[in-house]
C-alpha positions as CSV (number, residue, x, y, z in Angstrom):
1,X,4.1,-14.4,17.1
2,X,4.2,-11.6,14.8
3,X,7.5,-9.9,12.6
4,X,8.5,-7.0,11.4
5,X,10.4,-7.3,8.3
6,X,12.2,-5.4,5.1
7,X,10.5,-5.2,2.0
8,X,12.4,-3.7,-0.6
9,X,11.2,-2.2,-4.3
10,X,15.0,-2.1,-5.9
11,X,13.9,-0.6,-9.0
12,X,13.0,2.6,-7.3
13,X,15.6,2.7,-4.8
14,X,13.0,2.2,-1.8
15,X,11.1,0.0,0.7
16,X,9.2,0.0,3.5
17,X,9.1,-1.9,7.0
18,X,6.4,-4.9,6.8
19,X,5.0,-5.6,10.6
20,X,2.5,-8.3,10.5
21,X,0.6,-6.7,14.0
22,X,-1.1,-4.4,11.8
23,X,-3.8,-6.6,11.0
24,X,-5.0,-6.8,14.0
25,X,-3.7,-3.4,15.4
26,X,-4.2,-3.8,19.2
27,X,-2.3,-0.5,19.4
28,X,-3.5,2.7,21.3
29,X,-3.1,4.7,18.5
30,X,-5.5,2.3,16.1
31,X,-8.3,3.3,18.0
32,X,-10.6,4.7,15.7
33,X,-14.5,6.7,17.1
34,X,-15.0,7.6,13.6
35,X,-16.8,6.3,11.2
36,X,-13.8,4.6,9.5
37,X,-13.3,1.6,11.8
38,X,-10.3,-1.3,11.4
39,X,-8.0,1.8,10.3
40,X,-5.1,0.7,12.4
41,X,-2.8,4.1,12.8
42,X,-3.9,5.0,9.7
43,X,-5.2,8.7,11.0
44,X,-2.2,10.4,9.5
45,X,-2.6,13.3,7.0
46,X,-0.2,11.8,4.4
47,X,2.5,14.7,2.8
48,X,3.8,13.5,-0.4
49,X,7.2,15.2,-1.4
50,X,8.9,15.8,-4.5
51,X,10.7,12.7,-3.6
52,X,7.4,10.8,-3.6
53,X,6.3,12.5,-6.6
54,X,9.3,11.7,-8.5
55,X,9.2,8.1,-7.9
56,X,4.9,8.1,-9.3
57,X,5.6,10.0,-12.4
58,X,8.2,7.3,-13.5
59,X,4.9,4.9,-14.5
60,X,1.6,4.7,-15.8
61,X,0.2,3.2,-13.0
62,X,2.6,6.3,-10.4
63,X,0.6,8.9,-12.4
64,X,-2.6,7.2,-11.9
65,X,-1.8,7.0,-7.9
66,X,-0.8,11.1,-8.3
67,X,-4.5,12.2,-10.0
68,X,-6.0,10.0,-7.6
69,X,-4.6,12.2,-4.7
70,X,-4.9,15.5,-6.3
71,X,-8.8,14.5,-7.2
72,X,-8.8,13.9,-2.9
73,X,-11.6,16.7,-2.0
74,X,-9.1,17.5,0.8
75,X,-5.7,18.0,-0.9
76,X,-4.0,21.4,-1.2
77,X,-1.3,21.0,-3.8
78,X,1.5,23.7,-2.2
79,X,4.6,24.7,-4.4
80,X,7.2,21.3,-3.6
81,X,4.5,19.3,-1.7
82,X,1.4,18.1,-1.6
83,X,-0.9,17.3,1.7
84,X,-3.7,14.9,1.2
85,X,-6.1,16.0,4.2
86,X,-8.4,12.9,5.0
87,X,-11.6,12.3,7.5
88,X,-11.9,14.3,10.6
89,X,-15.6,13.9,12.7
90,X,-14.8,17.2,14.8
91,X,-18.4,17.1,16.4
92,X,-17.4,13.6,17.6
93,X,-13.8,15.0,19.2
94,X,-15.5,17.8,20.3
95,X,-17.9,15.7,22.5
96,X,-15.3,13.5,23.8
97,X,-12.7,15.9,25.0
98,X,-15.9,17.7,27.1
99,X,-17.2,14.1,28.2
100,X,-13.9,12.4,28.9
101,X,-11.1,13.0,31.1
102,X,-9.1,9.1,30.6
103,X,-5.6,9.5,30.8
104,X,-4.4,6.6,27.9
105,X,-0.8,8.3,26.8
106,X,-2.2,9.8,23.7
107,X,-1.5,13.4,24.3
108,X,-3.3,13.9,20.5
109,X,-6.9,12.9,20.9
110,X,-7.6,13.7,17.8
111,X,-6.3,10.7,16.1
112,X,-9.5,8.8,17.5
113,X,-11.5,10.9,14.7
114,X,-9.3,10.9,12.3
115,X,-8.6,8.9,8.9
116,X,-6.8,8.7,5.6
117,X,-8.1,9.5,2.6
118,X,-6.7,6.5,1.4
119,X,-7.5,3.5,3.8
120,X,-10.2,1.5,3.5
121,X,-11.7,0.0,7.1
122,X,-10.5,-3.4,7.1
123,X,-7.8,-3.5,4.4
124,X,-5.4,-0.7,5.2
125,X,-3.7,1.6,2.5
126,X,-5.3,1.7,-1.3
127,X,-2.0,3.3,-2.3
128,X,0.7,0.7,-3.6
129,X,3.5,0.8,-1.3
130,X,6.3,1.9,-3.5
131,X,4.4,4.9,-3.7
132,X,3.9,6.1,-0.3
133,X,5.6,8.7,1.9
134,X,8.2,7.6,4.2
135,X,5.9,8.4,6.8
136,X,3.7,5.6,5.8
137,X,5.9,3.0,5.1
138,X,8.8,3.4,8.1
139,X,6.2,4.1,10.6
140,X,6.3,1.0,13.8
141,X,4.4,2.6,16.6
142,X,6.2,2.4,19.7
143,X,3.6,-0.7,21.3
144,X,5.2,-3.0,18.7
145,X,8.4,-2.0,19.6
146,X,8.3,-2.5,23.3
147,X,7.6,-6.1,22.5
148,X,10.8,-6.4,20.5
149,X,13.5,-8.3,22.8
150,X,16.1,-8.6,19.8
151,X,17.9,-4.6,20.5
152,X,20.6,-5.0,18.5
153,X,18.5,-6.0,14.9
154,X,15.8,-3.4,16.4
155,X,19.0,-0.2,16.3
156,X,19.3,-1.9,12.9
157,X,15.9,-1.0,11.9
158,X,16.1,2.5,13.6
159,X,19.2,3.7,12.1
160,X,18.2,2.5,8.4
161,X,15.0,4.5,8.8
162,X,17.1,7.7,10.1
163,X,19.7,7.5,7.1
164,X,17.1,7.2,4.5
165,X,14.8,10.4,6.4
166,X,18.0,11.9,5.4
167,X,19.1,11.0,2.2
168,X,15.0,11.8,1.4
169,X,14.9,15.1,2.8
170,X,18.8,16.0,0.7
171,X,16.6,14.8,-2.6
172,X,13.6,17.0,-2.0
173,X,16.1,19.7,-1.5
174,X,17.5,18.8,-5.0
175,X,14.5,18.2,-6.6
176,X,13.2,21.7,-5.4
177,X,16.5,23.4,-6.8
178,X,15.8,21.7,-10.5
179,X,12.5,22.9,-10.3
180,X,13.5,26.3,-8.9
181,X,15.9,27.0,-11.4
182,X,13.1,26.9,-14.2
183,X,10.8,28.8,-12.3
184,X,8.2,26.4,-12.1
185,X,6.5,24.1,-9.4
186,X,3.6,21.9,-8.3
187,X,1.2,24.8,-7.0
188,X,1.1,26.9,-10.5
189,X,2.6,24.5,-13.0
190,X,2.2,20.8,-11.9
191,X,1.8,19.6,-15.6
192,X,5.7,21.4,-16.5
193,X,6.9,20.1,-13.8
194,X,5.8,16.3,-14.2
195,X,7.7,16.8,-17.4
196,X,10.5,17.8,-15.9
197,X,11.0,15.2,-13.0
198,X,10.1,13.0,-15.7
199,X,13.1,13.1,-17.1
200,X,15.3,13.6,-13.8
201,X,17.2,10.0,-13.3
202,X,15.9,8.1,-9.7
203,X,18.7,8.1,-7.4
204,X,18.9,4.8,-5.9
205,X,19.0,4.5,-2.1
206,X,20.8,1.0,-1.1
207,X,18.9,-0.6,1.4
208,X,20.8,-3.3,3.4
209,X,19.7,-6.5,4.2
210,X,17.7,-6.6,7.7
211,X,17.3,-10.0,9.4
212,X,13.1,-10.4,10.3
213,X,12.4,-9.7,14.1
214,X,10.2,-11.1,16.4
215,X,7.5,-9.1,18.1
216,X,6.1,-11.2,21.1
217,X,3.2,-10.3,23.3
218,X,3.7,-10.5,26.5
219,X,2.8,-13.0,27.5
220,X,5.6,-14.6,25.2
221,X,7.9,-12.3,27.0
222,X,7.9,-13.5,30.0
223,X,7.5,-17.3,29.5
């Protein structure tokens, strides 16, 4: 029986939702035709935000994480954002969109061919988790969730990931203003405005307590 679970980084204000089915991602959306295989949903073109950014240039080891994605031979660094653009085998999707008509309930084929920069087949994420998008770490795809029979604790889960989308996207709105109001940012002046976020305090996002849930197959289910 698997669980899905809170895992909280205090420090920074953050955490990220633990579900123990991703390592061995039966999911739809971990099938993977490209050359990175055992990538789970891991096809995502991660987006980090000022928020993200602000948490990474708080430590040695954050700035380290931040080069590492700028060196990514796919990023484009825009003003209050950056967008890490991984592995896409468009020859491959090309092929199986003329050779295939299977209906599976992906409407986005292209995940089959896609892969993050950052994971490596068989281990997942190389970034730490307190400093990956929300994206990353909030993500449960909705397979897993069908086999959740505990509603109540899974609303829990669902409403703590809305409130903090929301408190995130109020900070990147802030952030951007501080940066704005010096007539800097990340595109033209990414060194300045490290400095400055630098010495912007973290605000803290309490995150509650959240009991573990149960994810059964369903086989579990309906014994």
């Amino acid at each position: 029986m698997d669980k899905i679970c809170l895992e909280r980084f205090d420090s920074y204000g953050y955490a990220r939702y633990v579900c123990t089915s991703c390592y061995h991602c039966e999911s739809k959306m971990g099938i993977s035709y490209c050359s990175v295989k055992m990538r789970g949903c891991c096809s995502y073109f991660p987006k980090f935000e000022l928020v993200d950014i602000h948490r990474m240039v708080k430590s040695a080891e954050g700035l380290n994480v931040l080069n590492r994605i700028i060196d990514n031979p796919g990023t484009v660094v825009y003003n209050y954002y950056i967008h890490a653009k991984g592995y896409f085998d468009k020859e491959g999707y090309e092929k199986y969109i003329r050779t295939n008509d299977d209906d599976n309930g992906i409407r986005d084929k292209t995940i089959f061919f896609r892969a993050c920069p950052f994971v490596k087949s068989g281990f997942g994420c190389t970034i730490p988790p307190v400093y990956r998008n929300y994206v990353c770490n909030f993500f449960i795809c909705d397979e897993v969730m069908s086999k959740v029979v505990d509603d109540e604790i899974k609303g829990q889960y669902v409403r703590e990931r809305e409130r903090f989308v929301k408190w995130a996207e109020w900070e990147n709105r802030s952030l951007e203003a501080i940066l704005s109001e010096q007539h800097i940012n990340l595109r033209y002046n990414l060194d300045e405005c490290i400095k400055v976020l630098q010495d912007v305090p973290l605000t803290i996002f309490e995150f509650p307590q959240l009991k573990k849930i149960s994810v059964f197959d369903m086989d579990e289910k309906e014994a």
